[in-house]
C-alpha positions as CSV (number, residue, x, y, z in Angstrom):
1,X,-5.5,-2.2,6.6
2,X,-5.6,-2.2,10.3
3,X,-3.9,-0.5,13.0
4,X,-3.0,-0.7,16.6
5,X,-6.7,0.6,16.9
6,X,-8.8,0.8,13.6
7,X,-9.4,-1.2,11.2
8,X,-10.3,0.7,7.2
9,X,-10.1,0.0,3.5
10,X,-7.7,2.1,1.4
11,X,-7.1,1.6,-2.3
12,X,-3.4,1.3,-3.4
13,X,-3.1,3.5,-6.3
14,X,0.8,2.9,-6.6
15,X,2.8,0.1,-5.1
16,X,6.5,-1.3,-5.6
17,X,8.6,-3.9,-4.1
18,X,9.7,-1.4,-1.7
19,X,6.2,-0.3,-0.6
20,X,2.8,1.3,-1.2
21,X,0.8,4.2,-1.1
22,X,-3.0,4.1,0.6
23,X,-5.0,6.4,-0.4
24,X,-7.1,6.8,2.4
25,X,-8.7,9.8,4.5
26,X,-7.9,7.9,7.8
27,X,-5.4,10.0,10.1
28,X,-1.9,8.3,10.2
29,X,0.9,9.4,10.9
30,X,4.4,8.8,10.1
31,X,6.2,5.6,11.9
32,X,2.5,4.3,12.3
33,X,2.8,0.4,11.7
34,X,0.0,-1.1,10.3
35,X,-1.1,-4.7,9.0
36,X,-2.0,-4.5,5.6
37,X,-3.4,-7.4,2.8
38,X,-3.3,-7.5,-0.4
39,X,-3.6,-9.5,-3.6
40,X,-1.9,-9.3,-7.1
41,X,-5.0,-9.3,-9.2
42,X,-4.4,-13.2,-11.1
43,X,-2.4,-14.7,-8.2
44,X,-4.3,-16.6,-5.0
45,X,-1.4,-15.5,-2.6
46,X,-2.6,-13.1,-0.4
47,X,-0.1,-10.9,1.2
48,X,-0.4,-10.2,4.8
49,X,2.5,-7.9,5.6
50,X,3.8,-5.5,8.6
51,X,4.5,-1.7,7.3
52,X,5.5,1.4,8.1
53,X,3.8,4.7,7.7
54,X,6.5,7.4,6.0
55,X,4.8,9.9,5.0
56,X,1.6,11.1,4.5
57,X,-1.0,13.3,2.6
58,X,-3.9,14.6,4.9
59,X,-7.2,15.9,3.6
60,X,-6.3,19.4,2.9
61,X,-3.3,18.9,0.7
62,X,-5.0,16.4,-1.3
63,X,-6.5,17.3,-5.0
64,X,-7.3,15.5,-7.7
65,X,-3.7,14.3,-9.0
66,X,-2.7,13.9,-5.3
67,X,-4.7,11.8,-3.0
68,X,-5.1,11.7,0.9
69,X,-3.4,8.8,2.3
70,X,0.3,7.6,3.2
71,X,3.4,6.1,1.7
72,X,4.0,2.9,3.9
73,X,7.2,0.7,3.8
74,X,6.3,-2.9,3.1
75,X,8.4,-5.0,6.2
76,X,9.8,-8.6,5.7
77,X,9.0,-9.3,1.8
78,X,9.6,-12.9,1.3
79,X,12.1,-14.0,-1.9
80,X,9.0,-15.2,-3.6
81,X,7.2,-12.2,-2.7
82,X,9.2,-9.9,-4.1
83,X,9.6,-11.8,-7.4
84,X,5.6,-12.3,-7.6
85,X,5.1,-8.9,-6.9
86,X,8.3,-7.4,-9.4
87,X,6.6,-10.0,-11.8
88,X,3.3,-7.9,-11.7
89,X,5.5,-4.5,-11.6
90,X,6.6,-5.4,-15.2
91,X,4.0,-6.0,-17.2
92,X,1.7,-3.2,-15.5
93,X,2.0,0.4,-14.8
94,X,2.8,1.0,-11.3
95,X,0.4,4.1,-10.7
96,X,-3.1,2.1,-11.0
97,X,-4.0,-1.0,-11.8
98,X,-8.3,-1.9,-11.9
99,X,-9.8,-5.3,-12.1
């Protein structure tokens, strides 16, 4: 993930069509935009997408079943994107998927 100054790693720990959560300990802010990339594990298209911050979860309201980090909007999904990426959604739990 970068931003208009910093570049970090966050893991997604839930993610939809719509958009994605990063659980981070970076300090963003809501309406932060951010370049983030991602693969669906078993795919070779990476996707290198434009999002919004729209909420977010600092350090001290975080715990165990609640993660620091933000919920981002993904911007500008292509038509295949979204069906790659509602094609992983269905045949995997949205909260956490390892590989």
């Amino acid at each position: 993930v970068a931003s208009s100054h910093r570049l970090f790693v966050g893991l997604t720990s839930n993610i939809s069509a719509g958009g994605l959560f990063i659980a981070t300990e970076e300090p963003l802010k809501k309406g932060d935009s951010l370049d983030v990339r991602f693969k669906i594990p078993g795919t070779d298209h990476v996707f290198a997408k434009k999002a919004t911050v729209c909420w977010t979860r600092p350090i001290e309201g975080a715990n165990e079943d609640a993660r620091a980090g933000a919920g981002c909007k993904l911007e500008s999904l292509s038509d295949d994107e979204a069906k790659l990426l509602n094609a992983f959604l269905q045949t995997h739990d949205a909260i956490f998927y390892d590989v």
